[in-house]
C-alpha positions in Angstrom: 115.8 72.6 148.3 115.1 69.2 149.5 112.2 68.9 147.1 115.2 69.3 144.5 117.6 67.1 146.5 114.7 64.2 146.4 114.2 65.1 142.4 117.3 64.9 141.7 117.9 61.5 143.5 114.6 59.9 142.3 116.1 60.4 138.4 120.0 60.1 139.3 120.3 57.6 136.3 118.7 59.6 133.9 120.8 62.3 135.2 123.9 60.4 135.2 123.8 59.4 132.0 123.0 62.6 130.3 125.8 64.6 132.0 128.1 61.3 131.0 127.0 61.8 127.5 127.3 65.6 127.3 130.8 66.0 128.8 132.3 63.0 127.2 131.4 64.5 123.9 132.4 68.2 125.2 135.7 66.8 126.1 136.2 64.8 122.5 135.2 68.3 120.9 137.4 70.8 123.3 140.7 67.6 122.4 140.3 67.2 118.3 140.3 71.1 118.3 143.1 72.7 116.7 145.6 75.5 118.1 144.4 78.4 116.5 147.1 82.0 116.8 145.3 85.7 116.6 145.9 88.5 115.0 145.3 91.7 115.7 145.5 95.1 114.3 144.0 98.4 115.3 142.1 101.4 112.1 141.4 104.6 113.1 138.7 107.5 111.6 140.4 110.6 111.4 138.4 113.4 113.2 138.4 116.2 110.9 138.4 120.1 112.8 137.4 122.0 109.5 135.1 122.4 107.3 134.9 122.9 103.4 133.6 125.3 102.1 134.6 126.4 98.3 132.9 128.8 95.9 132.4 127.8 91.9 131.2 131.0 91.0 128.3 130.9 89.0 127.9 127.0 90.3 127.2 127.9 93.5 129.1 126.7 96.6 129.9 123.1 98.1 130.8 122.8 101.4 131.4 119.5 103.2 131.6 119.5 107.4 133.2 117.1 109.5 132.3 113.3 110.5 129.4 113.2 112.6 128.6 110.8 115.6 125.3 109.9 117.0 123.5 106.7 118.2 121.5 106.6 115.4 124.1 107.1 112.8 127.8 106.1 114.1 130.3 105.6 111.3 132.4 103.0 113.0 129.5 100.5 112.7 129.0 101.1 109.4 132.8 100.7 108.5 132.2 97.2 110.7 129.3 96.3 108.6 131.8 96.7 105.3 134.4 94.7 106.4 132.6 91.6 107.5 130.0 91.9 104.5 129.4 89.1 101.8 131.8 91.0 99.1 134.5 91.8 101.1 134.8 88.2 102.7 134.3 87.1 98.9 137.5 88.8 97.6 139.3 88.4 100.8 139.0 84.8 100.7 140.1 84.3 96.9 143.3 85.9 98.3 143.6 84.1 102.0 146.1 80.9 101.9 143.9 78.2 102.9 141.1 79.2 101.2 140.1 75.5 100.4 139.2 74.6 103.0 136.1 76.4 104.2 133.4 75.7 102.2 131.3 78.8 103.0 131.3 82.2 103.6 129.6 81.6 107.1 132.2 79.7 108.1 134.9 81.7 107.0 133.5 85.2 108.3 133.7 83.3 112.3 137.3 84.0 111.6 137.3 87.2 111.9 136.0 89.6 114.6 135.2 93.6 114.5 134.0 95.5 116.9 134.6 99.6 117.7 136.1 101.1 120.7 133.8 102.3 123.2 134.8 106.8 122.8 137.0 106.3 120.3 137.3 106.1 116.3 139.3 103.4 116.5 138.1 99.9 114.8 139.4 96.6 116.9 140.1 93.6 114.1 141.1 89.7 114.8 141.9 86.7 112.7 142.1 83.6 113.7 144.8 81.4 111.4 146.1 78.1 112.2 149.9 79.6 112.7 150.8 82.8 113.1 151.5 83.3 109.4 148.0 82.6 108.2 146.7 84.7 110.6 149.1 87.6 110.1 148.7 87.4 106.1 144.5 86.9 106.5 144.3 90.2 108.7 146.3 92.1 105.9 144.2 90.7 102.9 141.2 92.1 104.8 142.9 95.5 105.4 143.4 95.4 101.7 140.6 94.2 100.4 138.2 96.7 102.9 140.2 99.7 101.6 139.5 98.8 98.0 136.0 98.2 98.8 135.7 101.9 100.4 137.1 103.4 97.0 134.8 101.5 94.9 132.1 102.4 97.4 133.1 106.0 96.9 133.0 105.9 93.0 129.7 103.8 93.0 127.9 106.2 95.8 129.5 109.3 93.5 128.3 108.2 90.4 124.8 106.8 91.6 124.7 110.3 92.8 125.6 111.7 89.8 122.9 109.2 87.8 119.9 110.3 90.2 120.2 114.2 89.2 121.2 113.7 85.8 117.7 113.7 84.5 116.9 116.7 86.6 120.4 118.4 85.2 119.6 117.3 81.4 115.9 118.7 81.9 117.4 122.6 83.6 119.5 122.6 80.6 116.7 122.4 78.2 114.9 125.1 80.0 117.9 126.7 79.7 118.0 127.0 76.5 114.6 127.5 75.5 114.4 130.6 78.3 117.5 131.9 76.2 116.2 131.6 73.1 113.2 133.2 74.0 114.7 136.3 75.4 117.0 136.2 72.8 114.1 137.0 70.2 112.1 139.1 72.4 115.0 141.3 72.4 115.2 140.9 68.6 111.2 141.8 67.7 111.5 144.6 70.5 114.5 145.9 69.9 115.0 146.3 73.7 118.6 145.0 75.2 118.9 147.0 77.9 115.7 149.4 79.3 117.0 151.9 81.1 120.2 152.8 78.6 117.6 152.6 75.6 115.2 154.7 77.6 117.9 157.5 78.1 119.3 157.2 74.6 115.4 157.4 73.2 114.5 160.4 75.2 117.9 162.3 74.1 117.0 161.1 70.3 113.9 162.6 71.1 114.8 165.5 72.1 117.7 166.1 69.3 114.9 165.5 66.7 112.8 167.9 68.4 115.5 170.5 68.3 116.4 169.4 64.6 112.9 170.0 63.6 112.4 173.2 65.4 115.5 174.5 63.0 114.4 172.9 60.3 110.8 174.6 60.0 112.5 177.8 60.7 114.7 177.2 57.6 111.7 176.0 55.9 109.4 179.0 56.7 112.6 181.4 55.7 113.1 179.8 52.5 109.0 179.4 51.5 109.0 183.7 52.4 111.9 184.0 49.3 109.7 182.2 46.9 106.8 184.2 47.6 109.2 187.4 47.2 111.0 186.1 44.3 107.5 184.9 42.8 105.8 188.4 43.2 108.8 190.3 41.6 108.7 187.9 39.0 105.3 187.1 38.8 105.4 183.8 38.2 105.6 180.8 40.3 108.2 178.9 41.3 107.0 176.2 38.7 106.2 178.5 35.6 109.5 180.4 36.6 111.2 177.3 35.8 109.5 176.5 32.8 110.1 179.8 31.6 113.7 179.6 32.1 113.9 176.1 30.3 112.1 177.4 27.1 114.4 180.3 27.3 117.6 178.1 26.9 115.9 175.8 24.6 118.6 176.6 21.2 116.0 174.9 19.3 113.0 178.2 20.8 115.8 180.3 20.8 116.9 179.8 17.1 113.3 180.2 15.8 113.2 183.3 18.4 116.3 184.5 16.2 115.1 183.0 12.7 111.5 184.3 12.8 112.0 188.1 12.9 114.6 187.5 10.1 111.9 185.9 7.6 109.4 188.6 8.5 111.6 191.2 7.8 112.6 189.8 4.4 108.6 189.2 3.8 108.2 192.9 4.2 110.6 193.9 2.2 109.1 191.5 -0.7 105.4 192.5 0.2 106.2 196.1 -0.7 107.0 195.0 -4.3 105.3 191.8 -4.8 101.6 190.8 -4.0 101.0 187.9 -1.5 100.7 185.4 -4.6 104.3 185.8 -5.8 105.9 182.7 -5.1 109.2 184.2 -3.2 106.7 185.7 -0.9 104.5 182.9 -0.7 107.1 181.4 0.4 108.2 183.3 3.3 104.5 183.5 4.4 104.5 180.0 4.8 108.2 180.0 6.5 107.3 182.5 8.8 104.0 180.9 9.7 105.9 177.1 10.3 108.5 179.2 12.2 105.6 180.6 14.4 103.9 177.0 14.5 106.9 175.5 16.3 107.4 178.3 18.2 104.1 178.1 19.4 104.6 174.3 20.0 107.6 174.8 22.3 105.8 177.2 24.3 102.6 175.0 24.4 105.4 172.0 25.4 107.2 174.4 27.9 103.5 175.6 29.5 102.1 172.2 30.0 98.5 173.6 29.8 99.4 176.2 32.0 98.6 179.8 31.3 101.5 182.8 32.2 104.5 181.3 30.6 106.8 184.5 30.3 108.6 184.0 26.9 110.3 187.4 27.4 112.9 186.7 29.8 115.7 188.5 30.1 118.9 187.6 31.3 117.9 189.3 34.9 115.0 187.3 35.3 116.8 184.8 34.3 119.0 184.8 37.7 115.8 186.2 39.6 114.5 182.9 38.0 117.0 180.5 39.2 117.6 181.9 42.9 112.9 181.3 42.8 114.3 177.4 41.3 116.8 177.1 44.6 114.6 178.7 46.9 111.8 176.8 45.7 113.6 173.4 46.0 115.4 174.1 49.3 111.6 174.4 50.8 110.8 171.4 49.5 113.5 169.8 51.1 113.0 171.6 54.2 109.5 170.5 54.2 110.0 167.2 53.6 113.2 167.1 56.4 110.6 168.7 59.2 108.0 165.9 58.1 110.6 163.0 58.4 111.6 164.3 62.0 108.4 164.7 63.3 107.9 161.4 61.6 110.9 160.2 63.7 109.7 161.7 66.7 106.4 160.2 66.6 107.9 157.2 66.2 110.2 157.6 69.1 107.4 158.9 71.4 105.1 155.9 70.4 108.0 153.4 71.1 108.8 155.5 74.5 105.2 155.0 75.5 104.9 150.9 74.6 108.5 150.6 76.3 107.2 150.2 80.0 105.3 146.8 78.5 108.0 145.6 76.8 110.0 146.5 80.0 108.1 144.6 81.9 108.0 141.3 79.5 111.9 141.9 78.8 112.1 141.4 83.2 109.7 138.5 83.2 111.6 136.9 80.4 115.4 137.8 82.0 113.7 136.6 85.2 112.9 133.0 84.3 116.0 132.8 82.3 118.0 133.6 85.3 115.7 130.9 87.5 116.7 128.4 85.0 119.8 129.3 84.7 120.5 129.0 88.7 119.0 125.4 88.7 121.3 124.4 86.1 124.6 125.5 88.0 123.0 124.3 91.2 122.8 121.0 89.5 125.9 121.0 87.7 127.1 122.4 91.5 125.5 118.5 93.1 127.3 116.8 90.6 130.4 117.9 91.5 129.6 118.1 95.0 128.8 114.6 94.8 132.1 113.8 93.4 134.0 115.5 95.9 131.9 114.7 98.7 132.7 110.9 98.5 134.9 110.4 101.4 132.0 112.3 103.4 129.7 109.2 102.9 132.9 106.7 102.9 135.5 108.8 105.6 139.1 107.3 104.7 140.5 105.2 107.4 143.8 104.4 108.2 145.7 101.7 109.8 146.6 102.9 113.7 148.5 99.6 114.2 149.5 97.1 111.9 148.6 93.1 112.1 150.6 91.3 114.8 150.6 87.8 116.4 150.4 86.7 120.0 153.3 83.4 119.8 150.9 82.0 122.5 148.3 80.5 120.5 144.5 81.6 121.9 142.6 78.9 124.0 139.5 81.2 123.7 137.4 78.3 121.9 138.5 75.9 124.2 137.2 77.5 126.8 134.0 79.0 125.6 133.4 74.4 124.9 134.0 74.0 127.8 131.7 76.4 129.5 128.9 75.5 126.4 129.5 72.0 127.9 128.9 72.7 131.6 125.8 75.1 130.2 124.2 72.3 128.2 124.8 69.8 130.6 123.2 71.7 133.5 120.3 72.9 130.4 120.0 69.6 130.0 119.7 68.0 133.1 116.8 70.6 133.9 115.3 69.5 130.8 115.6 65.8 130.8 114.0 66.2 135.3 110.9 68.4 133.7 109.9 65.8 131.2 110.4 62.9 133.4 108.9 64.8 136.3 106.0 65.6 134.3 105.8 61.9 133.2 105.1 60.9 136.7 105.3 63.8 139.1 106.5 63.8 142.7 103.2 63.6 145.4 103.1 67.3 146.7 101.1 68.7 149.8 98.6 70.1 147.1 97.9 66.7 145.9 96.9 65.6 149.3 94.9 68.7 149.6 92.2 67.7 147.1 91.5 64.3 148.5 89.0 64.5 151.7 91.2 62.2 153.5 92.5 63.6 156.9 96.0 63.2 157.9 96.5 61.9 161.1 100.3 62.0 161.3 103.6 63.7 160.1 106.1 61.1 161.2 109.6 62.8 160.8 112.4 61.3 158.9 113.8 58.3 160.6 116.9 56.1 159.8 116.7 52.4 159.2 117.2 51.5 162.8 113.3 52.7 163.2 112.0 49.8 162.1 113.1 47.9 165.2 110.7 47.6 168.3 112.1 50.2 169.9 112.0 54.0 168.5 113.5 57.1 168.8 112.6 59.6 170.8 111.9 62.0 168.4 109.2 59.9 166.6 107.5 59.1 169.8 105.2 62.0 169.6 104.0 61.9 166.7 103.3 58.0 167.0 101.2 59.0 170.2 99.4 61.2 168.1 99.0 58.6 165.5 97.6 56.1 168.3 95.5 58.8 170.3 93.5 59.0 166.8 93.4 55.2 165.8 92.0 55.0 169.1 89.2 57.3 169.1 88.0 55.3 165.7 85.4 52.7 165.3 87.2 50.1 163.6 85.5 46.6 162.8 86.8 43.8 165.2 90.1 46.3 166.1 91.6 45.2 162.8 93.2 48.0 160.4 95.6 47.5 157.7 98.5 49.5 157.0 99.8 49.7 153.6 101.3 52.4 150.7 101.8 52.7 147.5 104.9 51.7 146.5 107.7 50.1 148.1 110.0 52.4 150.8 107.6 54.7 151.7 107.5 53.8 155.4 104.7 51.5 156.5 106.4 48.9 158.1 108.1 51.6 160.3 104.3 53.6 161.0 103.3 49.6 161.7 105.8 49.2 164.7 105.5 52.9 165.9 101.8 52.6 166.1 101.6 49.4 167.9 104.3 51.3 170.3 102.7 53.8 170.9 99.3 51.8 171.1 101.1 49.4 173.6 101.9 52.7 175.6 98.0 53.6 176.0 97.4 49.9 177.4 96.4 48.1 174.4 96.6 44.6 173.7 98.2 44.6 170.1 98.5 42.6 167.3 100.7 42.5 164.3 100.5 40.6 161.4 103.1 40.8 158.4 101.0 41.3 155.5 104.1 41.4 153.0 103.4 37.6 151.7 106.2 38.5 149.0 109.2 39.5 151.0 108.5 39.1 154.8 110.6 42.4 155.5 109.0 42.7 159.0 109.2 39.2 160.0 112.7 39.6 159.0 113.9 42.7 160.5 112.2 41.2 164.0 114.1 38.1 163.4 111.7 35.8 163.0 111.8 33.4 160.1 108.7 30.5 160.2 108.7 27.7 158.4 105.0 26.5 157.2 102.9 25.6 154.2 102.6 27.7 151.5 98.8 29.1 151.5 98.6 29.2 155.1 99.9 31.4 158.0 101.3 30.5 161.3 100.3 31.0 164.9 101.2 34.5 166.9 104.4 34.6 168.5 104.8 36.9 171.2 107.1 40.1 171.3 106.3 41.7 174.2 103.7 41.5 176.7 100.5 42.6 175.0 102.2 42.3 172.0 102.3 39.3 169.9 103.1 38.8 165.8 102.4 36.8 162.9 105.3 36.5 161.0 105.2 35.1 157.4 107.5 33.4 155.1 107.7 34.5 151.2 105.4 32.8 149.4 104.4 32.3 145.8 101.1 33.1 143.3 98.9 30.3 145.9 98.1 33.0 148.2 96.2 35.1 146.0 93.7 31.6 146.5 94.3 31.5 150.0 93.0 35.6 150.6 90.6 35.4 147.5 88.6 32.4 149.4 88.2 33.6 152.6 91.2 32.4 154.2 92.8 35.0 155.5 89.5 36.5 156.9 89.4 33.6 158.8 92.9 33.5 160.1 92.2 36.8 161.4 88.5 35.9 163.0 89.8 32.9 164.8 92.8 34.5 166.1 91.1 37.3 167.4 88.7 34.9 168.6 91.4 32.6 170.5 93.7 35.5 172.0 90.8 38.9 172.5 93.6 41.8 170.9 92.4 45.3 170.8 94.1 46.1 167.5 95.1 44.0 164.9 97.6 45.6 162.5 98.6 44.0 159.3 101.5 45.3 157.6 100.8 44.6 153.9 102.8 45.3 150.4 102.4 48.0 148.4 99.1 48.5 146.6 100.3 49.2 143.2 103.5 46.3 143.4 101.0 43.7 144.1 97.7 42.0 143.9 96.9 40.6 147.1 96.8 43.8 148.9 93.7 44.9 147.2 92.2 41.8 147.9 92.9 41.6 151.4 90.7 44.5 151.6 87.3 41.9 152.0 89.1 40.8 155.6 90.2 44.1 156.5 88.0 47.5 155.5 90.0 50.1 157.3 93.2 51.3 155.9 95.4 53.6 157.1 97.7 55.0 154.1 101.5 55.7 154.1 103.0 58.0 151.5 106.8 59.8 152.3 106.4 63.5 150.5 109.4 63.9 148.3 109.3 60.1 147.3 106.4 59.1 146.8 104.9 59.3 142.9 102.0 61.4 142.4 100.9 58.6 140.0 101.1 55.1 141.8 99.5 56.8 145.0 96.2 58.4 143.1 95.8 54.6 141.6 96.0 53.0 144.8 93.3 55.7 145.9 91.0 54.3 142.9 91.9 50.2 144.0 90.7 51.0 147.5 87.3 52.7 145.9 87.1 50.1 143.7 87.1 47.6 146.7 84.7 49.6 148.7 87.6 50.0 151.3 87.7 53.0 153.8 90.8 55.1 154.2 90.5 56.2 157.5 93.6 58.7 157.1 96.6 59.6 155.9 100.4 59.3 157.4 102.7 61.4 156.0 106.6 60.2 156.8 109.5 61.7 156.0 108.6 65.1 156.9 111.5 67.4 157.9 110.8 68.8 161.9 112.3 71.5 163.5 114.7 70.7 166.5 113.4 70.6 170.0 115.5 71.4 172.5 112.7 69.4 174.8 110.0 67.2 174.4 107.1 67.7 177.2 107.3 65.4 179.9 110.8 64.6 179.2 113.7 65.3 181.8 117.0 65.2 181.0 
């Protein structure tokens, strides 16, 4: 703490003038502010208890649950997100009433704040306006605004939704089709619509047929055993029985039949009188022979090459004839009826045995179809889930409490300056200490650590009255200390110089408690004030001489023992006077007149002056002040190098200012 105290105090200007700056502009900022009035209005989320669930039919079924809450997904945040985004605050600002005058969106969005309710749906909103009606009339634009932006969110998510299965819907109707077309004509070249009611139906056709054909060759064989009967009663077969039967009622045969037996008879008749060469009978003969030439023909026509036509039929062989025609003609029939429905059958049998293939084709076929035909309504099921799913991806809000106006205006923003003030000031000053700190840093014990110098005293911190001839108690020790070591060193000719590195670090103070406490031991001391720019010992001891510049006057004595050379302020002329050897010889010929012990010269500060470094060739030893907390870390390692540089010996170190513990005693002490 007092490290910081001392800090703080060594760069109070610095200090002062930052924290001047930073609240003087603070306090111009938190004045030229404006009043500003708040609005504020409350939306809620409704939390839905059911769940949808509705059934299309052949689409399928859409169901839609409830809202759901978790830290990765929570719905209130993404409702805040909406209503402070870049397109909401667009169109709310084309609407708000001053929207002139911010230039930005960045600018305008600060007036607003959104933030959810911790365990609650509810959405906290805010606008800031500069009266109570701007700030009122901007919180309802953004209610408006947001809740049009949730419906065209809702159209936009539906119809992206809508866009992303399209393809897929467009390509499961097209498969569709082509699975329905190509059951359609497999059922078409097969025949086959349904397999089990076509099986049945074919077995009991094949059956029927069977039965059919059973009765049919009975009817046949009954009808082929009357043509053979009729045939061998007749004697002819069914054919030449038919062929006989058509020459028979022939009028053309039958009319020669008739005609012929007429002409032979008349021939006879004419042969008895006449001989073949009579030309009536000649005649006849060649009558009766065309007459038996065309009847001949017929027959020959009516036989076809045949032999057996019968040309003697009677009228019952006639009917025997006809019934052999009928018989003859139903076997045909018969035959040819038994042969189409075992033809049928076959054919029925043959289909029955290729039907488990085509079964199993017609399945494959009614399979696929019915695969594609449940993609299609399951994507024709999305679409429209999509569309009526919208408020699940968008949940409709509602307004819980609407836009009102504290008639306080907020001093929020005043306050919040203020504190940014105090925190850059105090940022600041801790900034502005660092860099000057690590400019020239304070001396610390670590510093002192490195050197090889020992320290021969921690003189404790002492107020200005010290520097008198008398001292407090309290430093007494530490001087005796001090003296006890400056004692026990061989110093050239008793003489020992006593200086620091800058200015107020002590020495004049560790000049008069050493030659104290040296006084104490029984020494005969002498000191010299080495301080040819300002005199301050000769002045605090009172003593004010009056000489030439260049030259120093004679002791005057303090005390017994104890004598000084006080000195006068002087100019540049003294640099001569040391650099020539003159104050080496002050110093031999007054130790040479008077015999001191120790000769102490108080000198300036190494790094304020010149002459101290100089004064080095009359006096060798130094003893070195620095005050921890006050002294620079700088200054006091380049008065180390001066004192190398000049071959000087730092016989130790006296630390002064150091902070010591109360005693309630010192030893030897009574009181």
């Amino acid at each position: 703490m007092n490290r910081i105290i001392a800090t703080a105090m060594r760069q109070w200007l610095p200090l002062l003038s930052l924290n001047i700056l930073v609240l003087g502009v603070t306090y111009l900022i938190i004045s030229r502010q404006p009043k500003v009035w708040t609005a504020n209005a409350e939306m809620i989320l409704p939390n839905t208890t059911s769940d949808l669930n509705a059934n299309l039919g052949t689409l399928g079924n859409i169901s839609s649950g409830k809202v759901v809450f978790s830290q990765q997904l929570n719905p209130l945040k993404i409702l805040s997100s909406i209503l402070l985004s870049n397109d909401t605050l667009i169109e709310a600002q084309k609407f708000d009433p001053q929207k002139d005058e911010y230039a930005n969106l960045t600018a305008f969005r600060e007036l607003f704040d959104v933030s959810p309710q911790g365990e609650t749906t509810v959405i906290s909103m805010s606008a800031n306006g500069s009266s109570p009606e701007v700030a009122r009339k901007r919180l309802d634009n953004l209610i408006t605004v947001f809740q049009s932006r949730l419906n065209k969110l809702r159209a936009e998510d539906a119809s992206e939704r809508a866009n992303f299965i399209q393809k897929e819907l467009n390509q499961a109707r097209l498969n569709l089709v082509e699975t329905q077309r190509m059951l359609t004509n497999f059922k078409k070249s097969a025949n086959l619509v349904s397999s089990e009611d076509q099986t049945r139906e074919m077995v009991i056709s094949i059956n029927t047929l069977t039965r059919d054909r059973a009765q049919v060759q009975a009817e046949f064989q009954a009808s082929q055993a009357q043509v053979k009967m009729l045939s061998s009663r007749l004697e002819l077969s069914p054919e030449k029985g038919i062929r006989s039967l058509r020459l028979k009622e022939n009028q053309n045969y039958q009319y020669i039949q008739k005609k012929l037996p007429e002409v032979e008879a008349e021939l006879m008749k004419l042969q008895v009188s006449y001989t073949n060469e009579y030309p009536q009978v000649k005649k006849l003969l060649s009558e009766r022979n065309q007459l038996r030439q065309q009847l001949e023909n017929y027959i020959a026509e009516a036989a076809r090459g045949e032999v057996g036509i019968n040309t003697s039929i009677g009228s019952d062989s006639a009917v025997l004839i006809q019934q052999l025609a009928l018989a003859e003609s139903q076997t045909k029939a018969l035959g040819e009826r038994a042969k189409q429905l075992q033809m049928e059958t076959d054919k029925l049998q043959q289909l029955l045995v290729s039907l488990p293939l085509a079964q199993s084709n017609l399945l494959e076929l009614q399979r696929q179809y019915n695969i594609a035909e449940g993609v299609y309504n399951g994507l024709v099921a999305k679409v429209q889930e999509a569309k009526l799913n919208a408020f699940s991806t968008y949940p409709n809000v509602q307004t819980l409490t609407l836009p009102s106006v504290d008639p306080n205006p907020s001093g929020s923003k005043r306050k919040a300056i203020a504190l940014g003030g105090i925190l850059a000031s105090a940022f600041g000053s801790v900034a502005i200490v660092l860099l000057l700190e690590s400019r020239n840093p304070l001396l610390s014990w670590a510093d002192l650590q490195e050197l090889e110098i020992p320290v021969l005293s921690n003189i404790p911190r002492l107020k200005h009255s010290a520097m008198e001839v008398k001292l407090k108690s309290e430093a007494v020790l530490e001087f005796q200390r001090l003296a006890s070591a400056v004692s026990m060193m061989q110093l050239e000719k008793g003489c020992l110089m006593i200086t620091s590195a800058t200015a107020s670090e002590g020495k004049t103070t560790v000049t008069l408690g050493l030659a104290k406490a040296l006084l104490t031991l029984g020494f005969r001391v002498l000191i010299v004030d080495g301080d040819f720019r300002k005199a301050q010992l000769s002045k605090h001891l009172g003593y004010s001489p009056v000489g030439v510049n260049g030259s120093l006057p004679i002791p005057v004595n303090l005390a017994p023992n104890f004598d000084l050379v006080p000195t006068a302020p002087q100019g540049d002329e003294i640099i001569e006077f040391i650099a020539r050897g003159g104050f080496k010889e002050f110093l031999k010929s007054v130790q040479a007149n008077n015999k001191y012990d120790y000769v102490l010269v108080d000198s300036a500060p190494l790094t304020l002056t010149s002459e101290t470094a100089l004064m080095t060739t009359a006096i060798s030893n130094v003893l070195l002040v620095t005050c921890l907390g006050n002294s620079d870390r700088h200054p006091f390692s380049n008065s180390i190098e001066q004192l190398s540089r000049h071959q000087a010996s730092v016989v130790g170190l006296v630390i002064n200012g150091v902070q010591m513990q109360a005693k309630n005693y010192l030893y030897g002490h009574k009181g």
